[in-house]
C-alpha positions as CSV (number, residue, x, y, z in Angstrom):
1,X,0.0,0.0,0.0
2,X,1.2,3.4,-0.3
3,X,0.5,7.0,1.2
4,X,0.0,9.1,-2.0
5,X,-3.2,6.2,-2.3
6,X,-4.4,5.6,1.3
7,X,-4.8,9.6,2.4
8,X,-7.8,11.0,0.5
9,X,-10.1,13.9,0.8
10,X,-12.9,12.0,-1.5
11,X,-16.1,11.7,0.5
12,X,-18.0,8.6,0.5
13,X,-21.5,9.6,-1.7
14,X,-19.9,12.9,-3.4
15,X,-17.0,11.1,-5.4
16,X,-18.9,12.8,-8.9
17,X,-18.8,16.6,-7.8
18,X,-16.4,16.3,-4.9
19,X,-15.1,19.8,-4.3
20,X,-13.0,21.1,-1.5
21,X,-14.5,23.7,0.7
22,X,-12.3,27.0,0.9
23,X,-12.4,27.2,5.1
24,X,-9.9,26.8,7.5
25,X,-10.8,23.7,8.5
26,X,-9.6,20.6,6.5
27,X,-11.9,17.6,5.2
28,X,-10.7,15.3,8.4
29,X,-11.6,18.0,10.8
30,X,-14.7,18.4,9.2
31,X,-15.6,14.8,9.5
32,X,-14.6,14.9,12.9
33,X,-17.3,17.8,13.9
34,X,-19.5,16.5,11.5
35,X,-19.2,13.0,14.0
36,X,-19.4,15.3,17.0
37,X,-22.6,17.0,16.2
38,X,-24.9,14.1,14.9
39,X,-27.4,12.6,17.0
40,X,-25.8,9.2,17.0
41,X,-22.8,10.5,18.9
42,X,-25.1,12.1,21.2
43,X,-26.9,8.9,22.3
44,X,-23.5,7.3,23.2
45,X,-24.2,9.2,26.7
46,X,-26.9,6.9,27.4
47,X,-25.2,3.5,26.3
48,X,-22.8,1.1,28.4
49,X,-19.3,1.2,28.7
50,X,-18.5,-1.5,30.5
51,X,-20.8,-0.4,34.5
52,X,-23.9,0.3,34.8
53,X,-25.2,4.0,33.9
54,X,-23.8,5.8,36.6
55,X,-25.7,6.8,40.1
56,X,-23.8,8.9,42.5
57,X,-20.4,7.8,41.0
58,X,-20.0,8.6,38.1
59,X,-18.1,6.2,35.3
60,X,-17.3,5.8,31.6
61,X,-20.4,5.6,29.6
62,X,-19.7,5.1,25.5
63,X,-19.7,8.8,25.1
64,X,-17.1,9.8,27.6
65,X,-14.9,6.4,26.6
66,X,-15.3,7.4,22.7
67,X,-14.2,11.3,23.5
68,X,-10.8,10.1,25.5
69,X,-9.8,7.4,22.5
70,X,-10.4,10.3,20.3
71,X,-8.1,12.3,22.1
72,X,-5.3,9.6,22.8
73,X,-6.1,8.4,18.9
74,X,-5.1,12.5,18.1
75,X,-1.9,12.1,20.1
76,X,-1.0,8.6,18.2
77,X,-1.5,10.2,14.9
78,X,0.6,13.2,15.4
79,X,3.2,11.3,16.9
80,X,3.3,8.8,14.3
81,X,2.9,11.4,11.3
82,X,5.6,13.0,12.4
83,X,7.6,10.3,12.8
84,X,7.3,9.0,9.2
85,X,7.9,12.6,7.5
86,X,11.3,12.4,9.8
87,X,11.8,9.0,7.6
88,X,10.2,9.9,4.7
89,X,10.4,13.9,3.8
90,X,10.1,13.0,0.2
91,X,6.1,12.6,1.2
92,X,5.3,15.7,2.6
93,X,2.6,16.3,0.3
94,X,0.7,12.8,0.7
95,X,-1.4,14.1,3.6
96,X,0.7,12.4,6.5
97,X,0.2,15.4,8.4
98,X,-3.3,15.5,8.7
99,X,-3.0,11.6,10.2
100,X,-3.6,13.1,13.4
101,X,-7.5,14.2,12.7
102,X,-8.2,11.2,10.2
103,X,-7.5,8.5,13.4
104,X,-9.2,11.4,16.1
105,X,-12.1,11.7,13.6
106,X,-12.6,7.6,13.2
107,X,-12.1,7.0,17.2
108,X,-15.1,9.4,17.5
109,X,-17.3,6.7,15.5
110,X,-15.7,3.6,16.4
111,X,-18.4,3.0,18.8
112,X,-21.3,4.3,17.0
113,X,-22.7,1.0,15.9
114,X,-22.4,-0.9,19.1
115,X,-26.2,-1.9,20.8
116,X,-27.2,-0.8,24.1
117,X,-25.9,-2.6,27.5
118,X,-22.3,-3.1,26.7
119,X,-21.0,-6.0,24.3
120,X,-23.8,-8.0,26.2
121,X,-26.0,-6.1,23.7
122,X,-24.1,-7.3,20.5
123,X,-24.2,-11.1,22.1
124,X,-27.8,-10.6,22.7
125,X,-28.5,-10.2,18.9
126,X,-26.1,-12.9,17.4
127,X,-27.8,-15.3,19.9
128,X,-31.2,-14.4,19.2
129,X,-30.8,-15.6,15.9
130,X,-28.3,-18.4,16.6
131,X,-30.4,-20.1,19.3
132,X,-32.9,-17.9,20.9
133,X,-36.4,-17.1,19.0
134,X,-34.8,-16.1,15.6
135,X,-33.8,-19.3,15.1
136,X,-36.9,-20.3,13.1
137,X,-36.2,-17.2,10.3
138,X,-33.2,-19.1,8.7
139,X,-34.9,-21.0,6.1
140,X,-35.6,-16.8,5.1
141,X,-32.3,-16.0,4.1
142,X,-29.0,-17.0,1.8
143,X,-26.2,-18.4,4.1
144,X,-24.0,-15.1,4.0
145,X,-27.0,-13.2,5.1
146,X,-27.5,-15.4,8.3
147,X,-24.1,-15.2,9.1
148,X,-23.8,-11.3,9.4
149,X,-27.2,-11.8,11.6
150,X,-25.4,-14.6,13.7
151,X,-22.3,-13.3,14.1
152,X,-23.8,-9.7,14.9
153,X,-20.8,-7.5,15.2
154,X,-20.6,-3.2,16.6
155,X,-17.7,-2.5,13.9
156,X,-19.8,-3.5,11.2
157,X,-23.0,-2.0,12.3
158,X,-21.2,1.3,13.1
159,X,-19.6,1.0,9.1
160,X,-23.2,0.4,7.8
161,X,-24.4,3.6,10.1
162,X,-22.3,6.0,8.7
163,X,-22.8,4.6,5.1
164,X,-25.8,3.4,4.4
165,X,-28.7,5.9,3.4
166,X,-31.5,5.5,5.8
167,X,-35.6,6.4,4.3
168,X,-35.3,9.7,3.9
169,X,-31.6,10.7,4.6
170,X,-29.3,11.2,1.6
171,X,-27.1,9.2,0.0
172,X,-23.4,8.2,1.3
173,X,-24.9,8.5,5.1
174,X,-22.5,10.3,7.2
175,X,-21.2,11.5,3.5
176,X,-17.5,11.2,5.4
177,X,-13.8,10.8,3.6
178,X,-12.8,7.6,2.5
179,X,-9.6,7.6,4.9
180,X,-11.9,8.1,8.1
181,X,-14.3,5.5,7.1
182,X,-11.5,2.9,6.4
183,X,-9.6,3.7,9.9
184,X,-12.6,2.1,11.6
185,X,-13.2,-1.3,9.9
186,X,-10.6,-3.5,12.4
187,X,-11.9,-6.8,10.6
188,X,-11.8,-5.6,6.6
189,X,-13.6,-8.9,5.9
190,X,-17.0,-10.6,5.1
191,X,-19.1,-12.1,8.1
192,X,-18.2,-15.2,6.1
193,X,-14.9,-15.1,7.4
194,X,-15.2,-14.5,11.3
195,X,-15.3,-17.8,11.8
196,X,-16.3,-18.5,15.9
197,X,-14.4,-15.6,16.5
198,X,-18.0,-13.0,15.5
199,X,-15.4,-10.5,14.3
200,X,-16.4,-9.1,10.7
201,X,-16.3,-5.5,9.3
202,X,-19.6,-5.5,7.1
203,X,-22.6,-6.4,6.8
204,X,-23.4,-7.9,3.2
205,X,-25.4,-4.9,2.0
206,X,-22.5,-2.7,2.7
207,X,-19.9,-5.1,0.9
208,X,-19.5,-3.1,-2.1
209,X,-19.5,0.2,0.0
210,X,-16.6,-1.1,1.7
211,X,-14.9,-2.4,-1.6
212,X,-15.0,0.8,-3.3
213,X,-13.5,2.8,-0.7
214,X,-10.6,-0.1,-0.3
215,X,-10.2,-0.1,-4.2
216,X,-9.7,3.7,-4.3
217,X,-7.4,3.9,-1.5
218,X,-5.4,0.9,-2.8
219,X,-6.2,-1.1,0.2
220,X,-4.4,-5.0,-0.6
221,X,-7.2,-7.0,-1.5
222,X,-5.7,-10.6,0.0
223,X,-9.5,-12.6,-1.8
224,X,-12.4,-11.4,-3.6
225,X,-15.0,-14.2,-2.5
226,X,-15.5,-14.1,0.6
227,X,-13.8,-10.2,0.6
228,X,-11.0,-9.8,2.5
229,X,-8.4,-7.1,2.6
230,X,-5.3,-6.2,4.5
231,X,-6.1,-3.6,7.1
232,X,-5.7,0.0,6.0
233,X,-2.4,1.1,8.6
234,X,-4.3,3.8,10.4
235,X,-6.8,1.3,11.5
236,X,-3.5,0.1,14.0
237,X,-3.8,3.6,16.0
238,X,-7.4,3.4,16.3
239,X,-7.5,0.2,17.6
240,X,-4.9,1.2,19.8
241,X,-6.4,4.0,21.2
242,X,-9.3,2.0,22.1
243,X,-7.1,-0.8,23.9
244,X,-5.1,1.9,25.7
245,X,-8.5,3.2,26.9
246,X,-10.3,1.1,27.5
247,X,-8.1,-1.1,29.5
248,X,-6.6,1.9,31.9
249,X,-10.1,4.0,32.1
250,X,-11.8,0.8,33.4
251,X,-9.3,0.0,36.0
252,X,-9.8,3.8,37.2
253,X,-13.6,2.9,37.5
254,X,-13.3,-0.2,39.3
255,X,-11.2,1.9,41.9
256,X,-13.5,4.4,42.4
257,X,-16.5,1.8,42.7
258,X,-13.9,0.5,45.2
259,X,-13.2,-3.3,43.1
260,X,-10.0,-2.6,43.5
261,X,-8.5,-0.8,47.0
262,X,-5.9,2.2,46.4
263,X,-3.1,-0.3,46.8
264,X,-4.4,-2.6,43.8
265,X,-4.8,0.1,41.3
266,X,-1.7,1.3,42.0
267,X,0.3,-1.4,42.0
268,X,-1.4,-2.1,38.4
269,X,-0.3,1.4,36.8
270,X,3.4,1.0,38.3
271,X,4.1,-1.8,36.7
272,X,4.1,-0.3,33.5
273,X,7.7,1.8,34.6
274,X,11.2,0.9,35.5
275,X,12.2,1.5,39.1
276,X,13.9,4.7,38.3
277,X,11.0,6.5,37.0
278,X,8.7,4.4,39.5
279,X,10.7,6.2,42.3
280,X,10.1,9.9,40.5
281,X,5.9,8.9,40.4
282,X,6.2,8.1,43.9
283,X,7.3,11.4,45.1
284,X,4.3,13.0,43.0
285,X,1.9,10.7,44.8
286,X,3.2,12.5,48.4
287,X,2.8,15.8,47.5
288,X,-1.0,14.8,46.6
289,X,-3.4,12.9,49.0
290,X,-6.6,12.5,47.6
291,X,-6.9,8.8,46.6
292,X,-9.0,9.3,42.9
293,X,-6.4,12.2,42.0
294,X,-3.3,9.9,42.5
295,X,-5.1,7.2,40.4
296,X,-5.7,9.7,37.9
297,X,-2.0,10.9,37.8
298,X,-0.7,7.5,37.8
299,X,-3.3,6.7,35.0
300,X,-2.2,9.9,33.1
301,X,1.3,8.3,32.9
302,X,0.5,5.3,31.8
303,X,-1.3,6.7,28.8
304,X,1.9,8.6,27.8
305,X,4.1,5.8,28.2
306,X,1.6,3.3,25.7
307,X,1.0,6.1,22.9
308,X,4.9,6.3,22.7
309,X,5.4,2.5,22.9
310,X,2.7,2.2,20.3
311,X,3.6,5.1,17.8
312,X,7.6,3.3,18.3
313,X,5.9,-0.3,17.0
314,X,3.7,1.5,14.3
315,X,6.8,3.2,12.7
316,X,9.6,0.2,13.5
317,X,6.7,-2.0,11.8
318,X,5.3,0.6,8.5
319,X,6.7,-1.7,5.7
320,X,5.1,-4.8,7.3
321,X,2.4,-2.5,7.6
322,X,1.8,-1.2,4.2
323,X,2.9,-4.3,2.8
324,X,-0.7,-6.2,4.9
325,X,2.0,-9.1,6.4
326,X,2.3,-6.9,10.1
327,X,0.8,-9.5,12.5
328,X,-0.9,-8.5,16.2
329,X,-1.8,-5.5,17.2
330,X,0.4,-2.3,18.1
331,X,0.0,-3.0,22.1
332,X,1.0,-6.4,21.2
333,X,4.0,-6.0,20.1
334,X,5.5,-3.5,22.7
335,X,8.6,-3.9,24.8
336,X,8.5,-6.6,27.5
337,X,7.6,-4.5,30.5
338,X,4.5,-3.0,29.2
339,X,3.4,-5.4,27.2
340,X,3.7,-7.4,30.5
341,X,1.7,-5.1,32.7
342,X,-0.5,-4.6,30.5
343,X,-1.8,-8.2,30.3
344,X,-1.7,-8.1,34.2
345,X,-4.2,-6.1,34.0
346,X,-6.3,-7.5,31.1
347,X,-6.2,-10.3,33.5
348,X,-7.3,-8.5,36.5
349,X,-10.1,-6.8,34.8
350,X,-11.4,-10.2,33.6
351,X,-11.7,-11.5,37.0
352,X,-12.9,-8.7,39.0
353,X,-14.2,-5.8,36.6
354,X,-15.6,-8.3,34.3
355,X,-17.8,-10.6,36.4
356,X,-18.6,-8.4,39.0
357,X,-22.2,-8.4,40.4
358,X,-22.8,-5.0,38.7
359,X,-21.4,-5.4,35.0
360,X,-23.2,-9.1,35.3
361,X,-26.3,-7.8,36.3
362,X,-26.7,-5.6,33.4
363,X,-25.3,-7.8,30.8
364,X,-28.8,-10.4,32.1
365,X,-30.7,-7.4,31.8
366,X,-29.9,-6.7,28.5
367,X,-29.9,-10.2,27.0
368,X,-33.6,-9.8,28.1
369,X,-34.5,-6.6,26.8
370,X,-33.1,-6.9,23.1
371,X,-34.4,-10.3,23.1
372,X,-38.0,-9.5,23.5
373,X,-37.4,-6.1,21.5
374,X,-36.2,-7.4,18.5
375,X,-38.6,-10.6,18.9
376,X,-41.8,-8.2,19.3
377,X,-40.9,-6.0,16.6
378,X,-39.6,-8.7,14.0
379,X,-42.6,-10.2,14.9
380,X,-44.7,-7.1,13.6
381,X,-42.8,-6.9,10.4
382,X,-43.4,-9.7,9.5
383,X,-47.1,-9.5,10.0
384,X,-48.0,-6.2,9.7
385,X,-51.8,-7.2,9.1
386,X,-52.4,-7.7,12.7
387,X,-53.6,-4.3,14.9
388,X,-50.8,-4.8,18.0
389,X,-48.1,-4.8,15.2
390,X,-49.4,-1.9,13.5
391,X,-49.1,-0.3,17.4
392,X,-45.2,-1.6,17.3
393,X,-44.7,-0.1,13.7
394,X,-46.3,3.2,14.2
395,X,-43.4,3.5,17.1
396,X,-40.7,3.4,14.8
397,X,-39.0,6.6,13.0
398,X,-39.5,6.3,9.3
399,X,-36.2,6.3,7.8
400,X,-35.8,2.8,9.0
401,X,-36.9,0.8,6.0
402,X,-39.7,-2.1,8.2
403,X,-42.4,-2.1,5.4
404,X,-39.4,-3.6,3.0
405,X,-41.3,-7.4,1.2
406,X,-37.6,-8.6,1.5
407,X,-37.0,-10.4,4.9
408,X,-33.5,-9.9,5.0
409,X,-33.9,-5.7,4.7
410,X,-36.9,-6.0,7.6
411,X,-34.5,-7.6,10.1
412,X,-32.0,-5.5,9.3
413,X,-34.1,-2.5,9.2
414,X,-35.3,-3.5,13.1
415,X,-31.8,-4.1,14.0
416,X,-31.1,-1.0,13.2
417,X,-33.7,0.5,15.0
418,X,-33.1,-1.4,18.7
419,X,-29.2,-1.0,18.1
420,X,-29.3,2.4,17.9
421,X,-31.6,2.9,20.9
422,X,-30.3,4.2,24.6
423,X,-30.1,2.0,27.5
424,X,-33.0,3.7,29.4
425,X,-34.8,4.2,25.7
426,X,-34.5,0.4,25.2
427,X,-36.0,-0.6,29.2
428,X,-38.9,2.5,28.9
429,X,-39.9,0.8,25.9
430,X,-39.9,-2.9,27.0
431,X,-41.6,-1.9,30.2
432,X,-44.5,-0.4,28.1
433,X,-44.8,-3.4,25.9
434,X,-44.3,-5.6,29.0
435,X,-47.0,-3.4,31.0
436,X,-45.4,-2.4,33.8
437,X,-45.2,1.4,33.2
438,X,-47.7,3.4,31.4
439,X,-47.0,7.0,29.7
440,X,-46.6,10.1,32.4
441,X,-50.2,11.8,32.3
């Protein structure tokens, strides 16, 4: 792959009269407020992180967790675009500068697809249809079709969300640049191909979306049927970002909702540093007293130390890179130490963040909720004759595409619909249908 090809201003549903807009702002930066505005984004303040919505503590919700990977993504692709014009002056006019906004811009949306309650929401859906009450629709649809329902994956939703045009809404979706929309698909491959592991980057209607925008930017296609194509490189950052964030912002929340004790957590963020620089944090942490703000200082550190680890392995590793044959991911492949602590704690987190009362108790809730949700409403699709679906459909905004004759569109037209609803929109509605709460009078 190369640079001139990958960094593009061409915006997915304008390619015939693309022009640039004279502004100070560039096309990246554009996409990235253009993300920041939309309603989509908004909702992500009343979705899961990984806790419950938060009562008098207050943790990560998708909102807050998608703002800081955007802002660690920004510091990865500055780093590394600086970096590489170091190496590589000769390319100062391929757009490596403007790395920076492309990966801040696509860690805005990398969550934008993802159900309500957590990743419990995406199991929910592949489940339904795997071996819960959608089970029976099979004989409905061709085999690749039933795979992207069974294998129900955020990534690809949150690709077919910002491309696909909804009833009503104009073509090209999100109408963002081909480099921002690449930067989020982690798994550039047909649901075909995910295999047990539910990882996929579109859905079958968006395949060709997805192959024109690789084509253009001279993504390596590595097999045409099932598609599959080598990642495009700025896809490594964001998918970084996310790991660094995710992993340090939830052992920060497990502190404060006192999972961990003050000792834990910071035994966990030290072991990321040699002794020498161990020592230095130490004498920080007596000049300050209040247990959260230590946490949050050593946490701070952390983060710096991973975005230069990672930006080091993203530029040692840009050939394998551009040449689709770099294996792992960038946290992966860091130095011993923090590679080290940071599995510690991965490990941690999967045995007392992960299955803790609270994160359990929401992931049963929602398995519940988008079960009967998308049972109820598929339900009503598919028999739209009878008067309590017409009550169900009558709920639902128009620009998703229900009164579709193809079975295939009207599942994914109510996917769309319950994916893209709120925790608290997703319970108010079940409790209505379920008649424990009637409207406020």
């Amino acid at each position: 792959m190369d640079w001139h090809t990958l960094i593009s201003s061409k915006r997915f549903g304008l390619e015939e009269f693309h022009n640039k807009h004279k502004e100070n702002r560039t096309e990246f930066q554009r996409d990235y407020d253009r993300l920041i505005f939309s309603a989509p984004f908004r909702r992500l303040q009343n979705k899961t992180q990984v806790f419950p919505l938060p009562g008098s503590i207050f943790v990560h919700n998708r909102l807050t967790h998608s703002l800081e990977v955007s802002c660690v993504g920004r510091s990865l692709g500055n780093a590394a675009s600086t970096a590489l014009l170091r190496l590589h002056p000769e390319l100062a006019d391929t757009g490596l500068n403007e790395i920076g906004s492309i990966v801040s811009a696509a860690c805005l949306a990398h969550d934008l697809g993802n159900p309500p309650f957590g990743h419990s929401g995406e199991r929910a859906i592949s489940t339904f249809f795997s071996e819960g009450e959608g089970l029976p629709l099979r004989p409905l649809l061709n085999a690749a079709q039933w795979e992207d329902l069974t294998h129900f994956e955020g990534n690809a939703n949150a690709f077919r969300l910002l491309t696909h045009q909804f009833e009503g809404r104009r073509r090209g979706g999100f109408v963002l640049t081909y480099p921002t929309l690449a930067s989020i698909v982690k798994y550039p491959y047909s649901s075909r191909l995910a295999g047990g592991k539910s990882k996929f980057g579109f859905f079958t209607t968006e395949e060709d979306s997805f192959r024109r925008i690789a084509d253009e930017l001279g993504m390596l296609k590595l097999q045409d049927s099932p598609l599959r194509y080598a990642r495009h490189p700025l896809v490594y950052l964001v998918e970084a970002a996310d790991d660094i964030c995710y992993q340090l912002m939830d052992i920060e929340d497990a502190h404060k909702l006192k999972l961990l004790t003050r000792a834990e957590t910071q035994e966990l963020l030290f072991g990321y540093f040699d002794d020498d620089r161990r020592a230095h944090m130490e004498r920080t942490l007596r000049i300050v007293s209040d247990a959260n703000e230590q946490i949050a200082y050593l946490r701070s550190c952390a983060v710096g130390l991973l975005v230069d680890e990672c930006t080091r392995v993203f530029v040692e590793n840009e050939k394998k890179i551009l040449d689709g044959r770099f294996e792992g991911t960038l946290i992966g492949n860091m130095a011993p130490r923090p590679a080290q602590a940071y599995r510690h704690c991965a490990s941690v987190s999967a045995e007392k963040i992960y299955r803790s009362r609270d994160v359990l108790d929401i992931e049963l809730a929602g398995f519940r909720i988008i079960s009967t949700l998308l049972h109820l409403m598929i339900e009503a699709v598919r028999s739209p004759q009878k008067a309590y679906s017409q009550l169900l459909i009558n709920r639902v905004s128009s620009q998703y595409n229900i009164r579709s004759t193809d079975p295939y569109e009207q599942i994914q037209a109510v996917i769309d619909y319950v994916s893209g609803m709120t925790d608290v929109f997703a319970l108010d509605l079940y409790r209505k249908i379920d008649g424990n709460r009637l409207p406020a009078v």
